[in-house]
N, C-alpha and C positions, 0 to 999 in steps of 0.2 A: 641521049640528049633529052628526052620527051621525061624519061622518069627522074632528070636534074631538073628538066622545069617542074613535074606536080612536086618535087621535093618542096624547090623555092614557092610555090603556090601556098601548099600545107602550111608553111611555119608560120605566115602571114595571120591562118585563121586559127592556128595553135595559141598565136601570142593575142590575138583577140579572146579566145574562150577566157583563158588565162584572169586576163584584165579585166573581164564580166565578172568572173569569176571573186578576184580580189574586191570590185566595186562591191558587189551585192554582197559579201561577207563584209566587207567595210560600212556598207549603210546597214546589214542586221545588229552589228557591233555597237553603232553610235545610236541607233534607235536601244537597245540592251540598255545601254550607257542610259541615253536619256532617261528610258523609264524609270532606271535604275533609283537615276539620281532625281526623277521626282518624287518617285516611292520615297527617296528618302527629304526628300521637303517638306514633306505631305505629314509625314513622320514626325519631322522635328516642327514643324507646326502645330501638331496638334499635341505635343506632348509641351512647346512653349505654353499653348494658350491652356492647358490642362494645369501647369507651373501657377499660369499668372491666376485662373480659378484657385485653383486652392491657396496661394497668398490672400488672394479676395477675401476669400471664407475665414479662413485662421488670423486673418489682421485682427488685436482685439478692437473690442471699443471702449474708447477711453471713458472711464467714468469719472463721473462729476462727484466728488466727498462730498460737496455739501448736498446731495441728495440723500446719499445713502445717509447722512448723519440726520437730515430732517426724517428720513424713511423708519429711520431707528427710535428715534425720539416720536415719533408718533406711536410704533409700537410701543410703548414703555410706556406713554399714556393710555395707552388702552388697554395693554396686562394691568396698569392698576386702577383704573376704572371696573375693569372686569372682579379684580381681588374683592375689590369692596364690596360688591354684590355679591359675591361667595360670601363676604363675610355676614351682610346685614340677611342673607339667607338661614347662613345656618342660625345666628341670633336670632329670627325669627321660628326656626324648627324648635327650638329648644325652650324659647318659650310658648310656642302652640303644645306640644308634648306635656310641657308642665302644666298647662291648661288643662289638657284634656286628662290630667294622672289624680286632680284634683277632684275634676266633678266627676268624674267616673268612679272616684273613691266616696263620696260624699253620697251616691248611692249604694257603692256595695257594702257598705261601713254599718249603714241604716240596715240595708234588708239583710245583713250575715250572711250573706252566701257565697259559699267558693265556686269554681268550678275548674271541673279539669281543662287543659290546652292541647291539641294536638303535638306529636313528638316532633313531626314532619318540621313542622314551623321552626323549630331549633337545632335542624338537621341531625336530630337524635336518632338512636333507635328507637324499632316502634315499640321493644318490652320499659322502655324510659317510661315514667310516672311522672305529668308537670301536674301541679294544680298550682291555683291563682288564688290567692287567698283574699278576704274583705279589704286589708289593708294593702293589696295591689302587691302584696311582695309572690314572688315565684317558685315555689318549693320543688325544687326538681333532684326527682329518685332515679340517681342510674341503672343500670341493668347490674354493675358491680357492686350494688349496694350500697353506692355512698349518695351524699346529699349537699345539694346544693343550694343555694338560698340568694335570689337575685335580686334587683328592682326593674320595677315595670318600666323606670326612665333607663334603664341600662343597655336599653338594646335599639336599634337606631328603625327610623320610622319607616322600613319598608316588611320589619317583622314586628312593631308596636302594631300597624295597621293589622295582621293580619291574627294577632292576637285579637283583637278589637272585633272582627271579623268573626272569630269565632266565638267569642263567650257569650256574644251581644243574645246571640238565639239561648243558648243556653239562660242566660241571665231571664229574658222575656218568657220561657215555659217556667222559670221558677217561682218567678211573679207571677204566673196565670195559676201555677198552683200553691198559691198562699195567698193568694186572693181569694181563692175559692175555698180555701179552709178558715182564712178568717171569715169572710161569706157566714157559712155553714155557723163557726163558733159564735158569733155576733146576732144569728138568726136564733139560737137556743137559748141564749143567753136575754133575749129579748121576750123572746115566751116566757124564762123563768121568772123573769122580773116582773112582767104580766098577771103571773099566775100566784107571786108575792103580794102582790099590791091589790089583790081583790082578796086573798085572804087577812089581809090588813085592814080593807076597810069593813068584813063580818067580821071581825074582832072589835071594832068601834062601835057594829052597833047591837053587841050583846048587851044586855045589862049586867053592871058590874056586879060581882059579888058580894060586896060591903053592903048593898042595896038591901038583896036578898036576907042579910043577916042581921039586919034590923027592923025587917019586921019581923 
C-alpha cells in the first residue's frame, strides 16, 4: 500500500519537473526566436537605410544647359582672347629679332669680324665648326665634312639669345684689339706726318737754286 502511495506521490512531481522543464525550453526558444528576429531587423535596417544612402549619393543632379552653354561660351572667349596674345606675341618676337639681326649686323658689317659659336648652343657635336660671319649668316662644318649655311633669324629666340651671349665678349676683345692697333697705327702715323712737315718747312727756307746761279 505505502509504495502505491510514494508511486502516486512521485508522478505528481515527475509531471511538474517535466512542465518546468518544457516552460524554460519554451521561454529559451522564444527569447532564441526573438533575438533571432531582431538580429534580423537590426539587419534589414540597416542594410534599408545603407539602400536609401547610396540612392542618396547616386541620385544625379540635374543640370542646367543654359549653364553649361554660358560655361562654354565663356571659355571660347577666353581661348580666343588668349590666341590673340599668342599671336600679337610672336608678331612682336619676330619683329624684336629682326631688330636686333639689324643693328647687330650694321656693327659687324663695319668692324669684319667673325667669330666662332659654341657647338653646345646647336646641340652639335663638339668636333662641329660654327662661325658667325659679318653678315650674321651661320657657316656650320659638320664632323662629316659637310656644310651648312644658316640665318641668324632661323633659329627661335631662346638659342638667338644665347648666340648673342656668346659672341658679344668675343666681339668686345676684337674691338679692344683693333683699337689698340689702330691706337699704335694712328700714333706713327702721326709722328711721320710731324716729322714731314718740319722737313717741309727747312725746304722753304733754303735759298733757292735759281738765286744762287745768278749771281
Amino acid at each position: 500500500m505505502q509504495s502505491a502511495e510514494s508511486t502516486d506521490h512521485n508522478e505528481p512531481a515527475a509531471t511538474k519537473n517535466e512542465q518546468v522543464t518544457e516552460e524554460s525550453t519554451a521561454t529559451k526558444n522564444e527569447q532564441v526566436t526573438e533575438e533571432s528576429t531582431a538580429t534580423k531587423n537590426e539587419q534589414v535596417t540597416e542594410e534599408s537605410t545603407a539602400t536609401k544612402q547610396e540612392t542618396t549619393q547616386e541620385a544625379p543632379v540635374p543640370v542646367d544647359r543654359n549653364d553649361v552653354n554660358a560655361k562654354t561660351l565663356a571659355q571660347l572667349n577666353t581661348l580666343m582672347e588668349e590666341s590673340l596674345q599668342i599671336y600679337e606675341l610672336e608678331d612682336q618676337k619676330t619683329n624684336v629679332i629682326d631688330d636686333l639681326h639689324n643693328a647687330l649686323q650694321v656693327i659687324t658689317q663695319f668692324l669684319g669680324f667673325s667669330t666662332n659659336v659654341h657647338p653646345e648652343i646647336f646641340n652639335l657635336p663638339p668636333n662641329s665648326t660654327i662661325t658667325l660671319l659679318p653678315n650674321l649668316k651661320l657657316v656650320i662644318k659638320l664632323s662629316n665634312g659637310k656644310t651648312e649655311i644658316k640665318q641668324f633669324t632661323d633659329y627661335a629666340p631662346e638659342t638667338i639669345t644665347k648666340i648673342v651671349e656668346y659672341v658679344t665678349p668675343q666681339l668686345l676683345e676684337l674691338i679692344k684689339v683693333q683699337k689698340s692697333y689702330l691706337t699704335e697705327k694712328i700714333t706713327f702715323l702721326r709722328t711721320a706726318t710731324k716729322q714731314l712737315s718740319t722737313l717741309s718747312q727747312l725746304k722753304e727756307n733754303l735759298p733757292s737754286m735759281g738765286t744762287f746761279s745768278e749771281e
